[in-house]
C-alpha positions in Angstrom: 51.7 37.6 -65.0 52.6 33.7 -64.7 52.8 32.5 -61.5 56.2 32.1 -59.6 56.0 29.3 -57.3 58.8 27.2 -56.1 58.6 24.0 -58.0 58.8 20.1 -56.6 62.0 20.2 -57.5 63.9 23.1 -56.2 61.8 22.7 -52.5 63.0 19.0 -52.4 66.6 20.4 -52.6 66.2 23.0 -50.3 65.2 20.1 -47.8 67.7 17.6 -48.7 70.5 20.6 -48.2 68.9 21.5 -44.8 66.7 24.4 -44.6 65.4 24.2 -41.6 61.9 26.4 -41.8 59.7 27.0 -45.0 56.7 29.5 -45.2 54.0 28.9 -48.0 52.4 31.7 -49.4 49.9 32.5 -52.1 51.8 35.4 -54.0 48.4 36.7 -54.2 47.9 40.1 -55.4 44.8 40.5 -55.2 41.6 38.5 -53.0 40.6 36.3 -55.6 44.2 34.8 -55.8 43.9 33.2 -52.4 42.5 30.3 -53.2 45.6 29.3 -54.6 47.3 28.2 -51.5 46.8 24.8 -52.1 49.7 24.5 -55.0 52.0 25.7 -52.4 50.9 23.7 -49.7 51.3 20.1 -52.7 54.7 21.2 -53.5 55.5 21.3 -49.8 54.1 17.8 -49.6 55.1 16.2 -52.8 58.7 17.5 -51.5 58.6 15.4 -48.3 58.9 18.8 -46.1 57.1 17.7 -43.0 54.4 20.0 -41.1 56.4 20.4 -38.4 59.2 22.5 -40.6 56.5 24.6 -42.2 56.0 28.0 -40.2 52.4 28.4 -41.4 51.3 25.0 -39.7 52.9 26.4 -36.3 50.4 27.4 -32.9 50.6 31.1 -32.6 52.7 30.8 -29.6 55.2 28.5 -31.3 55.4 31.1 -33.7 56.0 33.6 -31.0 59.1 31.5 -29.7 60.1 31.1 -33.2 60.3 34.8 -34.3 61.5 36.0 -30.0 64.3 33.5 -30.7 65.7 35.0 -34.2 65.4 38.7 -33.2 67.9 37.6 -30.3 70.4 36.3 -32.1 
């Protein structure tokens, strides 16, 4: 199955149009596929989306605020 990453592209309008928090993930389905994290993490940067947007980059208790914050409303 090809791989279904968000392209340069698409994640440079989702910035430009505002969203506020990305997540970057391998779509790995099985060990082996992890090593692919990289792509997503230079799409992220090739799109301008700064560190500080991306959840995985966050401490754990940032994080912790982040997620406390949603579930409340």
């Amino acid at each position: 199955m090809p791989r279904q990453d968000l392209n340069v592209e698409l994640a440079t309008v989702a910035r430009e149009e505002g969203v506020e928090w990305f997540t970057i993930g391998s779509d790995a389905h099985a060990a082996r596929e992890l090593e692919l994290l990289p792509f997503g993490m230079a799409i992220a940067a090739l799109a301008g989306i700064p560190r500080e947007r991306i959840l995985n980059y966050q401490s754990l208790e940032s994080l912790r605020r982040w997620a406390a914050h949603r579930s409340h409303g």
